[in-house]
BAFI-204847 format. One line per 8 residues: their letters; for each residue x, y, z of C-alpha. Coordinates in Angstrom, 1 decimal. Example, Ala and Ser with C-alpha at 12.3 -4.5 7.8 and 13.67 -1.06 7.14 Angstrom:
<pts>
as) 12.3 -4.5 7.8 ~ 13.7 -1.1 7.1;
</pts>
This chain:
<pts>
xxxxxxxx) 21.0 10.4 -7.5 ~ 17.5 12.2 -8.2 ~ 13.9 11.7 -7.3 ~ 11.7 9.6 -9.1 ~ 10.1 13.2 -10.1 ~ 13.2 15.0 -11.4 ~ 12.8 17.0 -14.6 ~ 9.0 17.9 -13.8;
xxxxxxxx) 8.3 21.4 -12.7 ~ 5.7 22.2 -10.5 ~ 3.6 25.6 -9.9 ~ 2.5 26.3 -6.8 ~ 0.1 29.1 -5.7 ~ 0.7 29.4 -2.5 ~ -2.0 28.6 0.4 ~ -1.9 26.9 3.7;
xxxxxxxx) -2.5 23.5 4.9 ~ -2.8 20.6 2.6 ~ -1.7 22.8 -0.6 ~ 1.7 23.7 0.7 ~ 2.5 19.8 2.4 ~ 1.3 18.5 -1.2 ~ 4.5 20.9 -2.8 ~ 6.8 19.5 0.0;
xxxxxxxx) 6.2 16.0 -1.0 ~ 6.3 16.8 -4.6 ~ 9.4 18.5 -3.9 ~ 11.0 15.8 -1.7 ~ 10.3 13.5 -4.8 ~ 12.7 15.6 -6.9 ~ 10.2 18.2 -8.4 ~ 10.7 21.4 -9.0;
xxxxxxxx) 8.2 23.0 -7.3 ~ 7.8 27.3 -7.6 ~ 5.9 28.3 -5.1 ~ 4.2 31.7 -6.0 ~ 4.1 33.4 -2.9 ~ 1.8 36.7 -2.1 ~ 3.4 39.7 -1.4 ~ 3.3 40.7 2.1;
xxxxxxxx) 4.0 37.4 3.9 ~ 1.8 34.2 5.4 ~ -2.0 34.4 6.0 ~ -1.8 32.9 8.9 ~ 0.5 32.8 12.2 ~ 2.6 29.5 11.8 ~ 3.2 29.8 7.7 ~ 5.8 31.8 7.9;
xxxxxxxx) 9.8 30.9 6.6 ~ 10.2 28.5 9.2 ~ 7.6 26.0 7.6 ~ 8.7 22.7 6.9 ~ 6.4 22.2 4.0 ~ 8.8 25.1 2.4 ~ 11.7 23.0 1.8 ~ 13.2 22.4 -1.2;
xxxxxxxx) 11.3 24.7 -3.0 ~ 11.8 27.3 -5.2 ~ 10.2 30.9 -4.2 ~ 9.3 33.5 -6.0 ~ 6.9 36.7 -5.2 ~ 4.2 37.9 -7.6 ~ 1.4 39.9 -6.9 ~ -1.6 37.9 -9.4;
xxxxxxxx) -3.9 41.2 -8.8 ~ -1.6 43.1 -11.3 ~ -1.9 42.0 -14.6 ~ 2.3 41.8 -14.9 ~ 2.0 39.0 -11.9 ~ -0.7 37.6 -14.0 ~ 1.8 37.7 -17.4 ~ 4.4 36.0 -15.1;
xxxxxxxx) 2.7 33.0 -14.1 ~ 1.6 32.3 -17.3 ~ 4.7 32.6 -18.9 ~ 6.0 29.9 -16.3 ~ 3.3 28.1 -17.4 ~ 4.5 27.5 -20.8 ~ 7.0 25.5 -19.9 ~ 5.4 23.3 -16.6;
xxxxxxxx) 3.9 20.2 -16.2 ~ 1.4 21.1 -13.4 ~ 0.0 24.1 -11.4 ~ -2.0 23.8 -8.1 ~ -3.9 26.2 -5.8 ~ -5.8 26.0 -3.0 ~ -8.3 29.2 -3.7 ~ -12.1 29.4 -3.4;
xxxxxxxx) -14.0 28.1 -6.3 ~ -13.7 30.6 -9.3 ~ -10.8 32.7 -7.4 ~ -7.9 31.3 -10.2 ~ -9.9 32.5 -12.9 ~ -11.1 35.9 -11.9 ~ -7.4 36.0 -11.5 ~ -6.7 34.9 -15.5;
xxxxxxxx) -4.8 32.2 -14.2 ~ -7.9 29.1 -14.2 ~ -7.9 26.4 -15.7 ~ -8.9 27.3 -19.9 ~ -6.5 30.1 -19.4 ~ -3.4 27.7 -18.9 ~ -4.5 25.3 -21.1 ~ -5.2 28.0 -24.0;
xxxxxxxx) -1.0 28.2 -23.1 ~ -0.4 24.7 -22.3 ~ -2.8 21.5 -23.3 ~ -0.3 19.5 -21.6 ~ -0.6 21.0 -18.4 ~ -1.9 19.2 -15.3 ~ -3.8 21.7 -13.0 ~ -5.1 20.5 -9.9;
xxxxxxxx) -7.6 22.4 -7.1 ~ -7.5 22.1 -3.5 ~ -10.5 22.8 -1.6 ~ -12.2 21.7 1.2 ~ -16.1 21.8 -0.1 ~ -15.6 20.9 -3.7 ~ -15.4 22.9 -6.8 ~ -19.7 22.0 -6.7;
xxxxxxxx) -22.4 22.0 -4.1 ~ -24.1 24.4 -2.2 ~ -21.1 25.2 0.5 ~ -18.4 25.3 -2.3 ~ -17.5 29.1 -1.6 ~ -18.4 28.9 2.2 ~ -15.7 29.3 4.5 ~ -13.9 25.9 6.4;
xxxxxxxx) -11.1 24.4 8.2 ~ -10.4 20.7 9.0 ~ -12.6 20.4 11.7 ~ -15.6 21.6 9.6 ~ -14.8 19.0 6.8 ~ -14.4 16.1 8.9 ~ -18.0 17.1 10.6 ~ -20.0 16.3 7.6;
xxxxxxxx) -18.3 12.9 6.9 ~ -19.0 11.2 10.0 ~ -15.4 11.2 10.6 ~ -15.7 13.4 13.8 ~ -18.4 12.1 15.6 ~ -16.9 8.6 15.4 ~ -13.6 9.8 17.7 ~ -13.5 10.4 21.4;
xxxxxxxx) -14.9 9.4 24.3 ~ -18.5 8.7 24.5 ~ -20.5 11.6 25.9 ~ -17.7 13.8 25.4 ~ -17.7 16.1 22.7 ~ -15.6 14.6 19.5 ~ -11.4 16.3 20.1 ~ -10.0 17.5 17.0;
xxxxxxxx) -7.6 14.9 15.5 ~ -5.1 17.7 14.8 ~ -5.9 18.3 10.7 ~ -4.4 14.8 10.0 ~ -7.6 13.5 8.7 ~ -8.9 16.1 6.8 ~ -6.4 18.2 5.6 ~ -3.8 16.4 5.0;
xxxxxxxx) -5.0 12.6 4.8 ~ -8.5 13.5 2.9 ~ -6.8 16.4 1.2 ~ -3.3 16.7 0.5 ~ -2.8 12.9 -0.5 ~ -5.4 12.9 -2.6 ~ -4.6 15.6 -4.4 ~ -1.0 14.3 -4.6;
xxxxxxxx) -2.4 10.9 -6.2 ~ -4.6 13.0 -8.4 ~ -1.5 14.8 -10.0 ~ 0.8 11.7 -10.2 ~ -1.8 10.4 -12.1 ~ -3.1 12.8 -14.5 ~ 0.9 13.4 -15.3 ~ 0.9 10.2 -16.0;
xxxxxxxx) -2.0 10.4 -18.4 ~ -0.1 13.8 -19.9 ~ 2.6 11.5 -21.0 ~ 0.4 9.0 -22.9 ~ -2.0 11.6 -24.5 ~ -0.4 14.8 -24.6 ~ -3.4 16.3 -23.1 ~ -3.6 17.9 -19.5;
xxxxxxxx) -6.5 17.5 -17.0 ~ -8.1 19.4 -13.8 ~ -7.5 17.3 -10.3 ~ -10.4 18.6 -8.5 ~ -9.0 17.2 -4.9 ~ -11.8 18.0 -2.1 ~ -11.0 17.3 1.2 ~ -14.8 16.2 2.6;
xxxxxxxx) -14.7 13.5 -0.8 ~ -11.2 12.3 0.5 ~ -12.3 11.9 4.2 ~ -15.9 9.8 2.9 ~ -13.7 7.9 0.7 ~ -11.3 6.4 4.0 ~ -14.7 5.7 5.6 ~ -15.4 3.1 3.2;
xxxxxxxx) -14.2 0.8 5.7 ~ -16.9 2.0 8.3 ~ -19.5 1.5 5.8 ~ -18.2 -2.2 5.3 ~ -18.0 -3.0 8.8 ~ -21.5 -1.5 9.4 ~ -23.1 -3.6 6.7 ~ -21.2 -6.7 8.6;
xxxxxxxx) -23.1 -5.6 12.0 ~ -19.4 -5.0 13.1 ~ -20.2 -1.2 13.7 ~ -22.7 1.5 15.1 ~ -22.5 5.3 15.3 ~ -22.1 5.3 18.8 ~ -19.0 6.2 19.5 ~ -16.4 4.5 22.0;
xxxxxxxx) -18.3 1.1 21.4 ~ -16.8 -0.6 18.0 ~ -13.7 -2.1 17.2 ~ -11.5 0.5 16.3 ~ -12.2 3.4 18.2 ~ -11.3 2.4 22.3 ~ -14.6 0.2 22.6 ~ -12.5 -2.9 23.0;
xxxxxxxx) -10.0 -3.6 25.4 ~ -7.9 -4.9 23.4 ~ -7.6 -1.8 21.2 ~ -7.3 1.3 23.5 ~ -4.7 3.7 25.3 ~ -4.1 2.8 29.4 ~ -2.8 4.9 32.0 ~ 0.3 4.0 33.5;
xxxxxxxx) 1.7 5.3 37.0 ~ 3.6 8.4 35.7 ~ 0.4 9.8 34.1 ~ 1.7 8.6 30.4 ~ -0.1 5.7 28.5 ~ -0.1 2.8 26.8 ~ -0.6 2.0 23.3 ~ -2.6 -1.6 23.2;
xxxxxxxx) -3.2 -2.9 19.7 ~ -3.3 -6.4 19.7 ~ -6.8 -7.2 17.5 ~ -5.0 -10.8 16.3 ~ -5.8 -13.8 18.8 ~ -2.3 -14.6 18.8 ~ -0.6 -11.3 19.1 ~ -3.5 -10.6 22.0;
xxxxxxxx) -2.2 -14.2 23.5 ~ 1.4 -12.8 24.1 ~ 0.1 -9.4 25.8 ~ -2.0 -11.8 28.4 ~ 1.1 -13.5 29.0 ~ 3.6 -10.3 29.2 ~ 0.7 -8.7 31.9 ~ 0.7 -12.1 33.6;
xxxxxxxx) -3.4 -12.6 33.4 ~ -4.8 -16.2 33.0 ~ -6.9 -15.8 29.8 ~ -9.5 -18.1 32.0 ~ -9.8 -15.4 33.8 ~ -9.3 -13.0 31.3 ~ -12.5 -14.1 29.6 ~ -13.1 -14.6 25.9;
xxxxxxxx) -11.5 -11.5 23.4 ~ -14.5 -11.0 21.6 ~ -17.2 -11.1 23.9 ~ -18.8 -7.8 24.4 ~ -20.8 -8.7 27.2 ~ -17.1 -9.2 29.0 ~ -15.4 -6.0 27.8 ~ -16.5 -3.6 31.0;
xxxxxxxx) -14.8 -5.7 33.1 ~ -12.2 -6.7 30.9 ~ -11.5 -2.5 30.6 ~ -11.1 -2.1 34.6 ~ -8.8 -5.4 34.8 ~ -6.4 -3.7 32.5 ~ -6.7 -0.4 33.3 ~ -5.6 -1.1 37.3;
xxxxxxxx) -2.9 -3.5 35.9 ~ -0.9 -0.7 33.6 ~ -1.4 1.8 36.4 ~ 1.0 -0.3 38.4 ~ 4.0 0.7 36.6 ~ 5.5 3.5 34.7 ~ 5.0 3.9 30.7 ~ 8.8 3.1 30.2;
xxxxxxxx) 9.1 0.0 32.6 ~ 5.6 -1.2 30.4 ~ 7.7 -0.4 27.3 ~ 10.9 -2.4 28.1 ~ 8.7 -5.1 29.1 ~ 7.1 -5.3 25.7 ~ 10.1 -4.0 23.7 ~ 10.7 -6.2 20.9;
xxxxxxxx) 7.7 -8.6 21.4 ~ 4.5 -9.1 18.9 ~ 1.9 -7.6 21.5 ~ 1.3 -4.9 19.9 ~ 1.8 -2.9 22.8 ~ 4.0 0.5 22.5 ~ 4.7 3.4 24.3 ~ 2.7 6.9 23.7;
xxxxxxxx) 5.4 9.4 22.6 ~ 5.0 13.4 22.8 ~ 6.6 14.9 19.2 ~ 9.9 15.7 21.2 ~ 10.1 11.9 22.9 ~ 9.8 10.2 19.0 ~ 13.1 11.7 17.9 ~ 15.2 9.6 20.5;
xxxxxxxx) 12.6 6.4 19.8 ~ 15.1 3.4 18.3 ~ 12.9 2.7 15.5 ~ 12.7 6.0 14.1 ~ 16.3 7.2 14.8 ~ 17.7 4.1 13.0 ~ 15.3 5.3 9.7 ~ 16.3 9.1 9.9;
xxxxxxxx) 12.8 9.5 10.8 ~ 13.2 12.7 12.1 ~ 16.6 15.3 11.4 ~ 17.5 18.6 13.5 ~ 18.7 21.4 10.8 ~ 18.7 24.8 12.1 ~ 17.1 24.3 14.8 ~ 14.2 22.6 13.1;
xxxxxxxx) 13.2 19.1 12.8 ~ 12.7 17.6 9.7 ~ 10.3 14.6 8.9 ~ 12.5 12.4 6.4 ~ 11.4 12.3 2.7 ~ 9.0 9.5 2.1 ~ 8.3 7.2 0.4 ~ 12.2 5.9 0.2;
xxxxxxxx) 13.3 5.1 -3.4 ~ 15.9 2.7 -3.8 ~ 16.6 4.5 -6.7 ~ 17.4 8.1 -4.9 ~ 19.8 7.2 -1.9 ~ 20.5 11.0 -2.0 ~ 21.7 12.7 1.5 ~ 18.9 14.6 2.7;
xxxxxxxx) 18.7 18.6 2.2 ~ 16.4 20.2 3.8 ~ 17.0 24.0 3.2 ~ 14.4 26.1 3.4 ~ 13.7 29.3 0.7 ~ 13.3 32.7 1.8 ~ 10.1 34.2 0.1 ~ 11.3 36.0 -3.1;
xxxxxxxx) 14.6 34.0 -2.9 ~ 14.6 32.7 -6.8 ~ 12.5 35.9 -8.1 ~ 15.5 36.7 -10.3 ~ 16.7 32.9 -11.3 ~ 13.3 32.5 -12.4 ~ 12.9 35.5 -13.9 ~ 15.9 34.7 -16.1;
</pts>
């Protein structure tokens, strides 16, 4: 069966980052996405044919500085549903392919605009990458260990949490307005609003006096011992999650401490010593004999895989979670519809691949 999306088609002008995973989950949904690809490859090392965010999309080449590329995308616009880019506000329309130019060809279509300033403000055609984004949000500062300088989370937060999925919501929803109305819309999708917008929960447990800016001392970011990463005796870690008084109950027991001893959960005044108790206990064993031990239980305790050790994990071999195919691995579609129990296919397009299909 097909995705929930099937029958929509999709324009994307290819970028890096949180434009190209936004096609890929568009595309896993059924879409058909067209990615309009640059000639003369990636613009950067790593977004190149070997990209999972590339699968199950259609490609095509088209050079948008000549105004027969330009004629091209437009007439693919006539018959789309929605067209995203990830360009520098004003780019798209020096190009003739904006906003008012698609809609002069199609009212219905839904264009959206991925950026990591904004389409306003004072930085909007400065230069960024994740790390940049997340700065200004108060994302960054509030990860890492205290007088350390804050790690990059990977581009998780920004890029793809604060960007991609809100500009994936953005479309679903102004498609969904297309259908009612008849009339399009522009998804401006910026990554610093997406990041300040997941903070909300910081702001509410700061009005509660359940949080302060410095970092490694609140709930959720290693300041409890209850909520942390431990060292085991092979050098790997722990993951310790157990915030709930019952779940925290059964790790006490598991680890063999006398909550008398232990001390009260959420006493700060006890959480120094609470941290050294449980650090010398995990470094006592190795991650995997701590993992068997808590296998199965409602400790909230789990092992802390590397990307090539969660392929063989139980949990996420029994979903598919994660599928070798020519020599790459491939994240499984999500969500999972009950509706589209299709047998995955992840091939991937060579650049130009569909030039002629689509030209037809």
């Amino acid at each position: 069966m097909l995705g929930p999306l099937s029958g929509y088609r999709i324009i994307e002008l290819a970028g890096i980052g949180p434009g190209p995973y936004a096609g890929q989950l568009l595309a896993d949904m059924g879409a058909e996405v067209i990615c309009v690809e640059r000639p003369g490859g990636a613009m950067v090392p790593g977004a190149g044919a070997m990209s999972v965010d590339r699968r199950g999309k259609k490609s095509v080449i088209i050079d948008l500085r000549e105004p027969e590329g330009v004629a091209a995308v437009l007439k693919l616009v006539e018959t789309a549903d929605a067209l995203f880019e990830g360009n520098r506000p004003g780019v798209a329309e020096r190009l003739g392919v904006g906003p008012d130019d698609c809609h002069k060809i199609n009212p219905k279509l839904v264009f959206g605009r991925m950026t990591g300033w904004g389409q306003t403000g004072p930085w909007a055609h400065t230069a960024g990458h994740d790390i940049n984004y997340i700065s200004i949000t108060g994302a960054l500062q509030a990860i890492g260990e205290r007088g350390a300088p804050p790690p990059p989370p990977l581009n998780f937060i920004g890029d793809y949490g604060g960007g991609t999925m809100n500009l994936v919501i953005g479309l679903l929803a102004a498609l969904l307005k297309a259908e009612k109305t008849g009339q399009g819309d522009v998804v401006d999708a910026a990554i610093i609003d997406g990041v300040s917008s997941m903070m909300g929960v910081i702001y509410s447990l700061d009005r509660l006096n359940f949080w302060n800016p410095e970092r490694q001392s609140n709930l959720l970011d290693g300041g409890t011992p209850f909520y942390r990463c431990y060292r085991t005796a092979d050098n790997k870690y722990m993951a310790v999650g157990c915030i709930e008084p019952k779940f925290f109950a059964i790790m006490l027991s598991i680890l063999e401490i006398d909550p008398e001893d232990y001390g009260p959960q959420l006493s700060p005044k006890h959480w120094k010593d609470q941290h050294v108790l449980l650090e010398a206990i995990f470094e006592k064993k190795t991650r995997d004999d701590w993992a068997e031990k808590f296998n199965g239980t409602d400790a909230c305790v789990t092992p802390v895989l590397d990307y090539k050790e969660a392929m063989t994990h139980p949990q996420n071999r029994s979903r598919g979670g994660l599928i070798e195919q020519n020599g790459l691995v491939h994240p499984q579609k999500m969500p999972a519809f009950a509706s589209a129990p299709e047998a995955p296919n992840y091939d991937l397009p060579n650049a130009g691949e569909h030039n002629e299909e689509i030209a037809k």
